[in-house]
C-alpha positions as MATLAB code, in Angstrom:
seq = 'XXXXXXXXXXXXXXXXXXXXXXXXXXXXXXXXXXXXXXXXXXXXXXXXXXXXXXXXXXXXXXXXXXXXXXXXXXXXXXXXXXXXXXXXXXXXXXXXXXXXXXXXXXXXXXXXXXXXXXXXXXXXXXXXXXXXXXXXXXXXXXXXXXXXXXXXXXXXXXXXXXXXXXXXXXXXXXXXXXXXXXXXXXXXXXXXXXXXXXXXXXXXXXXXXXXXXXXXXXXXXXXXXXXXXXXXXXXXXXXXXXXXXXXXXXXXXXXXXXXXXXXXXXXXXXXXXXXXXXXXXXXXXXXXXXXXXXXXXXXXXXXXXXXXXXXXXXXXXXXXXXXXXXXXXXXXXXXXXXXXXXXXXXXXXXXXXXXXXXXXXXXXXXXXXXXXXXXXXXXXXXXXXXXXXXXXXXXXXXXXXXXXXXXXXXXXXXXXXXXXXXXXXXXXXXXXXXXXXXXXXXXXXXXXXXXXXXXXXXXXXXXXXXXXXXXXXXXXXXXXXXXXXXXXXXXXXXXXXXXXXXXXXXXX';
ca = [
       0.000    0.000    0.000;
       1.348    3.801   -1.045;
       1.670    6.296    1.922;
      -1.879    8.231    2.487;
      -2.434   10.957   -0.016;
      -3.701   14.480    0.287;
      -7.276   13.252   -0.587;
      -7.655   10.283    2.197;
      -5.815   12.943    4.656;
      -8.667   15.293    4.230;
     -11.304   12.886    3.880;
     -10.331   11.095    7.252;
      -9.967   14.811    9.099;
     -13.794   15.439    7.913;
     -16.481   15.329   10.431;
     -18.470   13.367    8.308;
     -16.340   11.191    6.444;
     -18.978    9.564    4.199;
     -21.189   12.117    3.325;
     -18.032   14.847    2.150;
     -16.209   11.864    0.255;
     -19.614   11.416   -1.830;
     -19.805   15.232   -2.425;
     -16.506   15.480   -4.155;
     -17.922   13.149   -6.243;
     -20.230   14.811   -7.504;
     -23.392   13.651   -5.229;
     -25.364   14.253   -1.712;
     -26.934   11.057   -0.612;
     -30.432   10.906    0.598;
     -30.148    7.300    1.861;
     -29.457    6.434    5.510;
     -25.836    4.372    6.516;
     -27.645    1.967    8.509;
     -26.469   -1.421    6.649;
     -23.762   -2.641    8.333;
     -20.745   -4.966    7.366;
     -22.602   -7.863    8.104;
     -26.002   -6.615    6.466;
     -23.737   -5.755    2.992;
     -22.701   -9.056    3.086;
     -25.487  -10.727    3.820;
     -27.309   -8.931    1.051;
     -24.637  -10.101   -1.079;
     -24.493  -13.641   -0.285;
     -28.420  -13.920   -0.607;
     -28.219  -12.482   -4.010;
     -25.752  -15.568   -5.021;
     -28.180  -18.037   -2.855;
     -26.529  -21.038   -2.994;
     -29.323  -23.179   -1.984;
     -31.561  -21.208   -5.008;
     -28.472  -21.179   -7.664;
     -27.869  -25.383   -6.847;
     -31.435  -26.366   -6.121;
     -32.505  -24.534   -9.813;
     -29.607  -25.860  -11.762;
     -28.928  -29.354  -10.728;
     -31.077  -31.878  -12.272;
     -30.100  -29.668  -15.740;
     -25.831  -29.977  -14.438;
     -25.748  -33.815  -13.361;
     -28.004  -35.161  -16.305;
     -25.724  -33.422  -18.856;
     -21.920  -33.637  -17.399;
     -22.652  -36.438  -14.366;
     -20.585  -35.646  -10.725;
     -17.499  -33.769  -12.495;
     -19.773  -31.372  -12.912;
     -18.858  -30.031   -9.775;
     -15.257  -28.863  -10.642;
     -16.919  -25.863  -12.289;
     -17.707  -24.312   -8.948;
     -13.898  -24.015   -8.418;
     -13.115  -22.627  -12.453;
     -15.707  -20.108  -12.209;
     -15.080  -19.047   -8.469;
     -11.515  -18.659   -9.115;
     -12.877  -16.552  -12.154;
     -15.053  -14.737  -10.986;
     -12.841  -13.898   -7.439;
     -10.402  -11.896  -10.209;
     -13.786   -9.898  -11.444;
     -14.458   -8.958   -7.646;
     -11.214   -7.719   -7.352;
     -11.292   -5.389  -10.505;
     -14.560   -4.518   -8.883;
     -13.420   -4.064   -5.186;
     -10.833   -1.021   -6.779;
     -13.892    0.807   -8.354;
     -16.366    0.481   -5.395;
     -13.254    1.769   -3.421;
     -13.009    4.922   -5.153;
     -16.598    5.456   -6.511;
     -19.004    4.007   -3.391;
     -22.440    5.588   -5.292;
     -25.697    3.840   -5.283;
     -26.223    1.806   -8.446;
     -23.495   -0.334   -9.095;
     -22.274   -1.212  -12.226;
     -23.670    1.774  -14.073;
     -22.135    4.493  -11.843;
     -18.930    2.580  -11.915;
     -18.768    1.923  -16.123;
     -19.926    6.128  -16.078;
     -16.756    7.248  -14.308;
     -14.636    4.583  -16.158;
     -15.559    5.411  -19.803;
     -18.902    7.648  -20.007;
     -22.029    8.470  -20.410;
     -23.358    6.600  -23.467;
     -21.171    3.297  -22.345;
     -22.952    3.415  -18.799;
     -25.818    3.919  -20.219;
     -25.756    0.562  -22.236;
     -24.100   -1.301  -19.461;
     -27.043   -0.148  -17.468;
     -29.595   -0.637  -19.108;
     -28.160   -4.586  -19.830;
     -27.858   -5.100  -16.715;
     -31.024   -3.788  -15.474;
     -33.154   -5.985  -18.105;
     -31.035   -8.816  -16.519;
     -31.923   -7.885  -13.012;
     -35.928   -7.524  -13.607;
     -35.540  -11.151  -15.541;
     -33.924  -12.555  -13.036;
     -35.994  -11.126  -10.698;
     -39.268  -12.929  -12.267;
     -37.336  -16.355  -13.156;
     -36.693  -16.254   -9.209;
     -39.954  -16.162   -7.991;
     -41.584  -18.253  -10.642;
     -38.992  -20.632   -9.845;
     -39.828  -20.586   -6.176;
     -43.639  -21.814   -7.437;
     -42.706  -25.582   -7.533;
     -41.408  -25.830   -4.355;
     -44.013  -23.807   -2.501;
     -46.523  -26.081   -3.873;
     -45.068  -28.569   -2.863;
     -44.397  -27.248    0.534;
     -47.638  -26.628    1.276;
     -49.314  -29.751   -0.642;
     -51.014  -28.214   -3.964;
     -50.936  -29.317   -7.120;
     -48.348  -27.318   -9.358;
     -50.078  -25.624  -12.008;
     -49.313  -22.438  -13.994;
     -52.177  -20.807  -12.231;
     -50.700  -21.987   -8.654;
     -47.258  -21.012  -10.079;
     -48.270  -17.398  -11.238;
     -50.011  -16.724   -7.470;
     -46.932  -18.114   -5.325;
     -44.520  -16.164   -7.772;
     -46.654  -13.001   -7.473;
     -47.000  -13.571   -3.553;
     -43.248  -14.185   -3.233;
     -42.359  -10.661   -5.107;
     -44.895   -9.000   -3.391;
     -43.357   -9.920    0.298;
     -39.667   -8.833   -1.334;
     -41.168   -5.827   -2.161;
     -42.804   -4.583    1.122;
     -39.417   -6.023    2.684;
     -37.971   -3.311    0.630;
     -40.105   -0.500    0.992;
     -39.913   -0.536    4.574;
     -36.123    0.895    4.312;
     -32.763    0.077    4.919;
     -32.750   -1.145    8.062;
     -35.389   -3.346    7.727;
     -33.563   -4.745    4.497;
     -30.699   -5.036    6.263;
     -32.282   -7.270    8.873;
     -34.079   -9.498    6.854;
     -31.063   -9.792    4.637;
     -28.911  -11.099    7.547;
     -31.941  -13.419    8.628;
     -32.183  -14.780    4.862;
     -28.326  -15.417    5.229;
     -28.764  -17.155    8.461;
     -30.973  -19.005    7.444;
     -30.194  -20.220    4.633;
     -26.277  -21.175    5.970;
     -27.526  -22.828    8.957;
     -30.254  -24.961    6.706;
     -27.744  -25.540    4.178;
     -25.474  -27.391    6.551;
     -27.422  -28.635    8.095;
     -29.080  -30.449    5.058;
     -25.504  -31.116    3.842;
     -24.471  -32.571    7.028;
     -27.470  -34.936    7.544;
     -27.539  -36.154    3.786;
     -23.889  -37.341    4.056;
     -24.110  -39.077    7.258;
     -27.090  -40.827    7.475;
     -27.751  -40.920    3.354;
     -24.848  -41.147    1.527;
     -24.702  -43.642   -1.414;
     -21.433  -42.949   -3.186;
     -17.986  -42.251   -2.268;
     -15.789  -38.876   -3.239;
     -14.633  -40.744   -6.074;
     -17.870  -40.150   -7.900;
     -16.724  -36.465   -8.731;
     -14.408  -38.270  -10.923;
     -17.036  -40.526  -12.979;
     -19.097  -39.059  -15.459;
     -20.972  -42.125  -15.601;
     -21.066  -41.972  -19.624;
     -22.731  -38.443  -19.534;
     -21.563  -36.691  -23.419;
     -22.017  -39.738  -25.097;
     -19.548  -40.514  -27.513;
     -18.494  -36.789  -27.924;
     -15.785  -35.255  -26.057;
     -16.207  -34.807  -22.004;
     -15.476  -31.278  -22.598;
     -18.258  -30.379  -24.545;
     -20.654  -31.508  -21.843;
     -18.837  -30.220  -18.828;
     -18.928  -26.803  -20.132;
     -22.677  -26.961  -20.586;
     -23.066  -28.522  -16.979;
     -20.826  -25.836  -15.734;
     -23.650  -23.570  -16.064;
     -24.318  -24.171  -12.105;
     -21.003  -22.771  -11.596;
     -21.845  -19.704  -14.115;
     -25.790  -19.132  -12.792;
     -23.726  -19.118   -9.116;
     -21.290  -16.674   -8.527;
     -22.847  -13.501   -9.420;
     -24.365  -11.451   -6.308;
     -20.991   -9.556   -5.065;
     -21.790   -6.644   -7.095;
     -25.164   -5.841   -4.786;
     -22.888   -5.579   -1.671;
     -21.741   -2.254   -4.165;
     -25.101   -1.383   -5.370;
     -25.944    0.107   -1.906;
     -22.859    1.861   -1.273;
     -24.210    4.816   -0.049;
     -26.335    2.726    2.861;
     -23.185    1.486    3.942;
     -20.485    3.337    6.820;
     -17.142    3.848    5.351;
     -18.008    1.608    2.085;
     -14.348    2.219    0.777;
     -12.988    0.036    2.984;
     -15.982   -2.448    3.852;
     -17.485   -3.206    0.680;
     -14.762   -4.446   -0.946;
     -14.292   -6.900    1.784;
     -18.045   -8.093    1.570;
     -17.203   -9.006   -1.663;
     -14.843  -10.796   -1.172;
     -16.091  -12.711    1.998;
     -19.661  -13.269   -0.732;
     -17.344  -15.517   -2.783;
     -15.610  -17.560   -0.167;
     -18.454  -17.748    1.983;
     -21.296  -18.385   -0.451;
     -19.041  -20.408   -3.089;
     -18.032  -22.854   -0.396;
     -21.848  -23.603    0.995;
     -22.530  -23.368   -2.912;
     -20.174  -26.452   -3.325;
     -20.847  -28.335   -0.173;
     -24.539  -28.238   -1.163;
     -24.287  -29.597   -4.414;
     -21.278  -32.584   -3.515;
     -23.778  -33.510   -0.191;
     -26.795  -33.731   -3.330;
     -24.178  -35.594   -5.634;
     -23.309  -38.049   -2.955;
     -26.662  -38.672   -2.374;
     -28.566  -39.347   -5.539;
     -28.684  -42.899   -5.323;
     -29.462  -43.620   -9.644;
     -27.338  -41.316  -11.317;
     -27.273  -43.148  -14.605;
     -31.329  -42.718  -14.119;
     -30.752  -38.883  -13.714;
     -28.394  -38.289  -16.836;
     -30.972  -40.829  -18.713;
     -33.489  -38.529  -18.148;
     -35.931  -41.166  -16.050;
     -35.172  -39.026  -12.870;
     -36.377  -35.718  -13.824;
     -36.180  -34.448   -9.837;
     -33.190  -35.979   -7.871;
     -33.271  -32.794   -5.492;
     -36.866  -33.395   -4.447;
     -36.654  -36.856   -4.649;
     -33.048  -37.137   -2.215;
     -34.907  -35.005   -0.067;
     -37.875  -37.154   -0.054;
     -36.171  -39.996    0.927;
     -34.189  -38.389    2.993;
     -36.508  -36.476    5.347;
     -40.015  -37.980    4.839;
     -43.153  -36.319    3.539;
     -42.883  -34.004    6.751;
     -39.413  -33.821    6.842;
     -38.833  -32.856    3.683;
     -41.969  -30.105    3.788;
     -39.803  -28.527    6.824;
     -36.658  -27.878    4.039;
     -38.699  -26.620    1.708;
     -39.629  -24.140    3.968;
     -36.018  -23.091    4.162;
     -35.874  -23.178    0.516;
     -38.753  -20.963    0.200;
     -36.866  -18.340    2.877;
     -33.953  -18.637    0.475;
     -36.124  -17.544   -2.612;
     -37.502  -14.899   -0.577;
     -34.427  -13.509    0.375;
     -32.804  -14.166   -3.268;
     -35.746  -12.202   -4.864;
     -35.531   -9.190   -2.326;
     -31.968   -8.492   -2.724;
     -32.230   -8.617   -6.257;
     -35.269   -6.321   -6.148;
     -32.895   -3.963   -3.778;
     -29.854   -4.125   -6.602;
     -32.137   -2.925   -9.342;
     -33.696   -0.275   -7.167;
     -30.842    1.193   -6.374;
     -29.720    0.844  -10.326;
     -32.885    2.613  -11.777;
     -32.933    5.435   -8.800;
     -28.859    6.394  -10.193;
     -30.084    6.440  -13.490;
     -32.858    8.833  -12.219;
     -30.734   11.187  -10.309;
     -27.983   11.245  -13.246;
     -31.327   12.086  -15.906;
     -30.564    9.452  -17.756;
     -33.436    8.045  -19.038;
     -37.765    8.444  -19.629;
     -39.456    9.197  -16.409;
     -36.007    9.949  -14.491;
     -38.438   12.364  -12.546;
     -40.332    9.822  -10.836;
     -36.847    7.263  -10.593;
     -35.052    9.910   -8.677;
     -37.867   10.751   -6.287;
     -37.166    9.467   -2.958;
     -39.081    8.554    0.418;
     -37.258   10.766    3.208;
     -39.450    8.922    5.750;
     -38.284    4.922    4.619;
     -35.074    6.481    2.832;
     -35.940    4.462   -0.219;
     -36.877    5.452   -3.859;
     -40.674    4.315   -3.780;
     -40.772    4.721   -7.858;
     -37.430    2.490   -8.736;
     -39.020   -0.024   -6.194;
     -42.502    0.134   -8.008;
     -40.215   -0.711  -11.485;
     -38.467   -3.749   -9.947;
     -41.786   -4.508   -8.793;
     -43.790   -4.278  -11.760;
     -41.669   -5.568  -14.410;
     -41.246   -8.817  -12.991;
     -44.965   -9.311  -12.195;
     -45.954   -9.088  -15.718;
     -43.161  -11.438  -17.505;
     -44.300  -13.947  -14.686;
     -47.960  -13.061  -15.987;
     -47.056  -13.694  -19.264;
     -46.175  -17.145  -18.577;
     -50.374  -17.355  -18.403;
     -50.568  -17.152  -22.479;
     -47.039  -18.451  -23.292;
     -44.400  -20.959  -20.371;
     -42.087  -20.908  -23.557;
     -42.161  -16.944  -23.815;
     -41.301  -17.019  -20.382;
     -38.735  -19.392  -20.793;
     -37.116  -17.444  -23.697;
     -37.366  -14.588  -21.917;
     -35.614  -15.750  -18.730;
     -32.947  -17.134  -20.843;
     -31.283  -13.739  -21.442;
     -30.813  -13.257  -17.222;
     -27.877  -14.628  -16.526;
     -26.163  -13.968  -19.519;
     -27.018  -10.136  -19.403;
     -25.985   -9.972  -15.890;
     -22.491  -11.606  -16.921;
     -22.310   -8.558  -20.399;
     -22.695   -6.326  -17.989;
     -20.583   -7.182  -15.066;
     -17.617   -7.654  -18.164;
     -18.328   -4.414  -19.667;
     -17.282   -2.733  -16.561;
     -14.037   -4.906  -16.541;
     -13.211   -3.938  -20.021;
     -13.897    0.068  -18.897;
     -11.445   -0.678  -16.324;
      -8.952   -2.121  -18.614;
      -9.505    0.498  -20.860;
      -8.808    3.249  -18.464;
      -6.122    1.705  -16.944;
      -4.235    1.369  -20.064;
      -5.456    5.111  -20.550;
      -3.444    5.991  -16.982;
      -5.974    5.666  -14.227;
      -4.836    4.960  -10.956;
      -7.052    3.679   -8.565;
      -7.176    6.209   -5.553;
      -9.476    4.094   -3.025;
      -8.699    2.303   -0.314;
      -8.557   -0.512   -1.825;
      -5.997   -1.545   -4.197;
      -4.169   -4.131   -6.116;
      -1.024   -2.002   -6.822;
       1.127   -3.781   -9.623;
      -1.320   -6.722   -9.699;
      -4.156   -4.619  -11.264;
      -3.607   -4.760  -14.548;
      -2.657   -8.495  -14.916;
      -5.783   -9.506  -12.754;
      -7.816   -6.733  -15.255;
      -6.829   -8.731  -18.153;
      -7.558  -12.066  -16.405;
     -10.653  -11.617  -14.957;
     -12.072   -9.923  -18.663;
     -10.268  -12.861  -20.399;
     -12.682  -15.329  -18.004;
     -15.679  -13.494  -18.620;
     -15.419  -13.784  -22.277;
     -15.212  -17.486  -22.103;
     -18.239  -17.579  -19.481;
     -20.200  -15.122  -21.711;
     -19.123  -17.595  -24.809;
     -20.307  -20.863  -22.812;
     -23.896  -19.102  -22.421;
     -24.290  -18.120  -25.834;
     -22.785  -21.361  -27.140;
     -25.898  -23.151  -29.009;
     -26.684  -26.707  -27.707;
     -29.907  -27.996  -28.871;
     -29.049  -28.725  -32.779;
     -32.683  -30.241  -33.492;
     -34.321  -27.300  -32.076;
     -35.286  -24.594  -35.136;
     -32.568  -22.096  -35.052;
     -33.947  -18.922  -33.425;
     -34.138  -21.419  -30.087;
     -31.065  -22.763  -30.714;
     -29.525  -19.083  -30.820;
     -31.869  -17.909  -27.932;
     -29.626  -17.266  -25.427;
     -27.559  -14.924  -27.777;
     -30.751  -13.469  -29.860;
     -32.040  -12.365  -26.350;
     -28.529  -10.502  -25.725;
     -28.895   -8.810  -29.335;
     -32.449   -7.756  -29.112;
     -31.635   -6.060  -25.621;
     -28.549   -4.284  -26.772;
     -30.419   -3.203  -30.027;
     -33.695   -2.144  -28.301;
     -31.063   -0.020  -26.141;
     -29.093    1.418  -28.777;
     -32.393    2.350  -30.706;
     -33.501    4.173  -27.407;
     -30.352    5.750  -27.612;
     -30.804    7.354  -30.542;
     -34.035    7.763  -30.625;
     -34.158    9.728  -27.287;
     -31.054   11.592  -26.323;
     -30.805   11.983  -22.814;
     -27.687    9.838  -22.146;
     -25.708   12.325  -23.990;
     -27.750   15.882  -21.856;
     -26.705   14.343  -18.506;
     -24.159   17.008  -16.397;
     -23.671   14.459  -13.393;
     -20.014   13.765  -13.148;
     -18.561   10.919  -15.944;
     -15.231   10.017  -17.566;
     -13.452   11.239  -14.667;
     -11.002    8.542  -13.642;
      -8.798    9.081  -16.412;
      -5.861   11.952  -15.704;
      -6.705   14.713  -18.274;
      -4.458   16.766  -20.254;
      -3.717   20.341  -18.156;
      -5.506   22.003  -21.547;
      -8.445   19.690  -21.378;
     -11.021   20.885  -18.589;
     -12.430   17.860  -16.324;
     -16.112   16.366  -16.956;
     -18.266   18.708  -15.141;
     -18.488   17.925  -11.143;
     -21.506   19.454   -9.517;
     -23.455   18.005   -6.623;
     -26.769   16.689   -7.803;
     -29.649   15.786   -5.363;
];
C-alpha cells in the first residue's frame, strides 16, 4: 500500500467522512448508513443463494456432465474472485448507489454506462421474475397443492410481493431481513448437507471423478462446459454488496471486503450443497438418462419424509424470498442512479425518494412491476417465459464484463485507482484475467446446444442478448438523454492540463 495521499488525509480529518467523500464526487446522498458490514454481506451472499443457484440448476448440471460437474464451482469461483477484485478497486473509489452503471460512467462515459445499465437492469428484472416463478414448484409442494401455472403465477406473485414490502420498509429493515435470509439459509444448508452425508450417503468422493457416460460418444469437454452452467448461474451477487454503497459506513474500505467474503463464503456452501446432493442421488445413470427428472426433491424425499422434507422446503422458500428481495434492492438502487444522473424516460419519478423509509418508492414500483408481468405472461405463453428468462444470466455476466473492459480500458489510458482498496502492480494483470474469463463464461452461455431445435431457439440465449442491446441502442438514438446528462462521468482518467475535467456538480 502507497503512503496516504492528500485526498484520504482530508477525507479522514472530515467530520463526516462519508457524506463529504460522496460530495466530491459529484453527489449528496439521501439514503441512511444503517447497513452494516454484516447486512452488505449478507445482502450479497443472498443475491448468489446457494441453496436457489444449486437447487434450480442441478437436475439440468448432473443429467448433462454427471458428478465432475462439480469442478466448475472451483473454475468459475476462481474466475469470478479476479472480477471482484477489478470490482473491489472501483467500489473503493466510486461508493455511489447503483453499481455497475455508476462505476462503467466514471470509467468510460455516459453513453457506455448507459448501455451497461440498461443490460444489466433488463437482466436484473428477468432474473428477478425467473426467481420467484422458480420458487412456485417448491411452494406447492411445501404446502401440498398441485403445481399448475395458475398456482405457479399466485406463489410467484406472492413471493415478489413480500420482497417488495421487505424493501419499501427501508434500509434497516432490508438489512435485517437480509442477515436473517443469510442465516438461514447457511444454517439450513449445513445442516441439510451434514445430515444427507451421514445418514444418506450412497457414493464415495470418487464419484466427482465418474461421469458415468454423460456426453455420449463426444468429447467430455463439450458436456462439462454446458453442466458448468451451475457454476456460471452461481457466482454472481458480489456486485449488490456495491449497489448500496451509499447505505453502507465507510463503504471504501468495507465493501470491498463483503465481496470478497460473498465468494468464499457463499461459493463454499454453494459447493458443499451440491457434492452432499451428488453423494446422495442414489441412480445417477437414471438422472443423466433422463428417467429421474427431480433428484433434489426426490433425495430429499427420501431423505426427510413427507414431513421432513416439507420442513426444508420451507427453508428453501426463505432462500427464494431472500434471493428475490436483494435482487429487487440491486435494481432499485440501479434505476434510482439512473434517475438522479437524468438518464433516461421518467427519471423524474426514478429519482424521487421517500425521506421517511429512505428508499426510492418509484425504482421499487419498477423492480416490482416488471417482474410481475413477464411472470404473468407465462399465463398465455411458459415458452415466452422461458425465452425470456434465458437472457438473465447472460445479461448480468455482459454487464458485469463491460465494466471490466472500462477498467482495462482506463487503466491502459493511466488511471490509478485512488481508493482504499488496491491491487497495486497486480491490477492490470488480474484486469486482463478476470475480462479474459468473462469472455469465455459469456461464450459458454451463448454457445448453441440444442441442434434439433429450429434455429432462433437454438440461438436464444444470444438473440435475447442482441435484441436487448439493439432495443437499447435504438432508445439511444431515438431519445437523447444519455448524452444531456451534467452528473459527473469520464473522470477517472488523468486529463491533459488544456483539457477541462467532466463537469463535477453536486446533484440531489
Amino acid at each position: 500500500m502507497s503512503d496516504i495521499s492528500t485526498a484520504e488525509q482530508e477525507y479522514l480529518h472530515h467530520p463526516d467522512h462519508d457524506a463529504h467523500h460522496l460530495s466530491t464526487l459529484g453527489y449528496a446522498s439521501e439514503f441512511k448508513r444503517e447497513m452494516s458490514p454484516w447486512a452488505n454481506f449478507s445482502l450479497g451472499f443472498t443475491y448468489l443463494s446457494p441453496v436457489v443457484g444449486v437447487y434450480t440448476v442441478f437436475a439440468f448440471a448432473l443429467a448433462t456432465g454427471g458428478p465432475p460437474m462439480i469442478w466448475s464451482f472451483l473454475l468459475v469461483g476462481a474466475g469470478q474472485f479476479l472480477v471482484a477484485l477489478v470490482f473491489s478497486e472501483v467500489v473503493a473509489q466510486y461508493p455511489v448507489a447503483g453499481g455497475v452503471y455508476p462505476w462503467a460512467r466514471r470509467l468510460w462515459g455516459r453513453k457506455y454506462a448507459w448501455m451497461t445499465g440498461w443490460v444489466y437492469l433488463v437482466a436484473l428484472l428477468v432474473t428477478i421474475a425467473s426467481v420467484v416463478y422458480g420458487a412456485g414448484p417448491y411452494m406447492a409442494t411445501a404446502f401440498g397443492f398441485e403445481s399448475t401455472t395458475n398456482t405457479t403465477i399466485a406463489c410467484a406473485l406472492v413471493l415478489l410481493a413480500l420482497a417488495t414490502i421487505i424493501n419499501f420498509l427501508g434500509t434497516r429493515v432490508l438489512a435485517m431481513a437480509a442477515m436473517i435470509g443469510f442465516t438461514a439459509e447457511i444454517l439450513g444448508a449445513l445442516f441439510v448437507g451434514i445430515w444427507l452425508l451421514v445418514f444418506h450417503r450412497e457414493h464415495n468422493l470418487g464419484v466427482i471423478f465418474d461421469s458415468f457416460g454423460a456426453g455420449g460418444n463426444s468429447n467430455y469437454l463439450w458436456a462439462f462446459a454446458a453442466a458448468a452452467l451451475i457454476g456460471i448461474y452461481q457466482y454472481y451477487g458480489f456486485e449488490a454488496c456495491g449497489d448500496v454503497a451509499e447505505e453502507v459506513p465507510d463503504p471504501g474500505r468495507l465493501i470491498p471486503k463483503a465481496m470478497r467474503r460473498t465468494i468464499y463464503i457463499g461459493g463454499a456452501a454453494a459447493t458443499f450443497v451440491c457434492l452432499a446432493l451428488v453423494l446422495s442421488v442414489g441412480d445417477i445413470p437414471a438422472v443423466i438418462a433422463g428417467t429421474d427428472t427431480d433428484p433434489v426433491g426426490n433425495v430429499l424425499l427420501q431423505a426427510f419424509g413427507t414431513t421432513g422434507s416439507r420442513v426444508i422446503l420451507m427453508i428453501v422458500l426463505l432462500s427464494f424470498l431472500s434471493c428475490a428481495m436483494s435482487l429487487q434492492a440491486a435494481a432499485s438502487r440501479l434505476a434510482y442512479s439512473y434517475g438522479r444522473d437524468d438518464m433516461i424516460v421518467g427519471a423524474g419519478l426514478l429519482r424521487k425518494f421517500s425521506p421517511a423509509r429512505a428508499v426510492p418508492p418509484y425504482a421499487l414500483l419498477v423492480a416490482a412491476i416488471v417482474p410481475a408481468v413477464i411472470v404473468l405472461g407465462s399465463k398465455f405463453s411458459t415458452d415466452a417465459i422461458t425465452k425470456i428468462v434465458s437472457f438473465a444470466a447472460l445479461g448480468i455476466y455482459i454487464g458485469f464484463q463491460m465494466v471490466v473492459l472500462a477498467a482495462l480500458r482506463a487503466r491502459l489510458k493511466g488511471w490509478v485507482p485512488s481508493g482504499k482498496y488496491r491491487l497495486g502492480k497486480w491490477g492490470l494483470p488480474v484486469n486482463i484475467a478476470a475480462l479474459a474469463y468473462g469472455v469465455i463464461a459469456i461464450v459458454n452461455m451463448a454457445w448453441p446446444r440444442t441442434p434439433d431445435a429450429p434455429w432462433y431457439d437454438n440461438w436464444i440465449v444470444a438473440l435475447s442478448a442482441f435484441v436487448v442491446i439493439a432495443v437499447g441502442l435504438v432508445y439511444m438514438a431515438v431519445h437523447r438523454t444519455a448524452g444531456r446528462s451534467t452528473a459527473p462521468y469520464d473522470d477517472a482518467i488523468p486529463k491533459p492540463a488544456s483539457a477541462p475535467a467532466a463537469e463535477s456538480v453536486p446533484s440531489a
